[in-house]
C-alpha positions as CSV (number, residue, x, y, z in Angstrom):
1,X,16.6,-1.7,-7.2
2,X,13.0,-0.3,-8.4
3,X,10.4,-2.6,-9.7
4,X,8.3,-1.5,-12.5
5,X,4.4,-1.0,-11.5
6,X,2.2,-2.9,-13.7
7,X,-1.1,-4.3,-14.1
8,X,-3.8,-5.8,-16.6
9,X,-5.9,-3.7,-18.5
10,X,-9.2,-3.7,-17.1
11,X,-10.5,-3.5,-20.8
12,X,-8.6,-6.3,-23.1
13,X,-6.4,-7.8,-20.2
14,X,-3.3,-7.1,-21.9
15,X,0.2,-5.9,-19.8
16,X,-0.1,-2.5,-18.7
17,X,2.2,0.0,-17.3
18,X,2.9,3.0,-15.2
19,X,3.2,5.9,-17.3
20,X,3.1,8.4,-14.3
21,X,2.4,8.9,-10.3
22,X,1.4,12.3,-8.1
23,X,2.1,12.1,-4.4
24,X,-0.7,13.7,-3.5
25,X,-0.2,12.9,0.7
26,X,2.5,10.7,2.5
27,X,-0.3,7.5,2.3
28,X,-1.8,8.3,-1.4
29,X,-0.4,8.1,-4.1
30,X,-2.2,8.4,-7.9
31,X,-0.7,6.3,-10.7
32,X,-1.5,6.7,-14.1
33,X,-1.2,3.4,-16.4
34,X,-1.1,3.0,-20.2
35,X,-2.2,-0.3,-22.0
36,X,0.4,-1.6,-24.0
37,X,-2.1,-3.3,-26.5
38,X,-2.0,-0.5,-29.1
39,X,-5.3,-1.3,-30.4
40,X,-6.7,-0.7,-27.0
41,X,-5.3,1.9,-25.7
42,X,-6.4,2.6,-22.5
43,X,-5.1,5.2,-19.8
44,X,-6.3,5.3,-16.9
45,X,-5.6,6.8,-13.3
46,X,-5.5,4.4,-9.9
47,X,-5.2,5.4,-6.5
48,X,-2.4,3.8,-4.7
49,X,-2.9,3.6,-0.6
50,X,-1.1,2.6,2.1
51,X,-4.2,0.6,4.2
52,X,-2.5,-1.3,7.2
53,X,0.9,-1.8,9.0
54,X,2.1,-6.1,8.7
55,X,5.4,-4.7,10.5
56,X,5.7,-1.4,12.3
57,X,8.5,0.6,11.5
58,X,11.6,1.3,14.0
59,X,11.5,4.9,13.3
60,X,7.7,6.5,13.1
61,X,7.0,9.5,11.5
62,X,5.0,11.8,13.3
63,X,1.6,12.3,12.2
64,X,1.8,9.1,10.6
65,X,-1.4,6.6,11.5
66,X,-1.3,3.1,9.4
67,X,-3.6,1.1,11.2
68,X,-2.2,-2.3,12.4
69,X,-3.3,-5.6,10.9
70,X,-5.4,-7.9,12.7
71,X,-2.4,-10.3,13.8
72,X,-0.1,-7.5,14.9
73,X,-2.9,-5.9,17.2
74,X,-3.4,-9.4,18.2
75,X,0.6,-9.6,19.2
76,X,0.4,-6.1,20.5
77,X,-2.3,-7.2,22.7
78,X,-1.3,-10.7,24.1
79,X,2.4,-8.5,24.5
80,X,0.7,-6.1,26.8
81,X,-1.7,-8.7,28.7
82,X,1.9,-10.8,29.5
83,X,3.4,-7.6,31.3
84,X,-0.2,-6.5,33.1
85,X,0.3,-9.9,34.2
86,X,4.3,-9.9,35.4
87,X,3.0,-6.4,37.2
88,X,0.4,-8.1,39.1
């Protein structure tokens, strides 16, 4: 199931919607919206990015860095102080 991308315009506030996207890497993305309010109409381009990971993924792509949000690093590092202490 695909969900349609849309936002306000930043101009009138009316619906607007996602005419277009370019990949232009793995973690960026360009989408280009259209107002809807045809007495605006406003098209413009937005930069969609992946920023941080909530849930890291099973399978990794190489090359791949997402840096981890605060709580997972926090996991991550309460995880490794719970072994460093078992090893002790």
């Amino acid at each position: 199931m695909s969900r349609v991308l849309s936002m306000a315009c930043p101009h009138c506030g009316s619906t607007a919607t996602c005419r277009n996207t370019r990949t232009l890497s793995p973690l960026y993305r360009e989408v280009t919206y259209q107002c809807r309010n045809v007495e605006c109409g406003h098209i413009w381009v937005c930069g969609l990015e992946a920023i941080r990971t909530l849930s890291p993924s099973a399978i990794p792509a190489p090359g791949i860095s997402i840096p981890l949000s605060p709580h997972i690093r926090q996991r991550a590092l309460a995880a490794q102080l719970a072994l460093e202490a078992l090893d002790e």
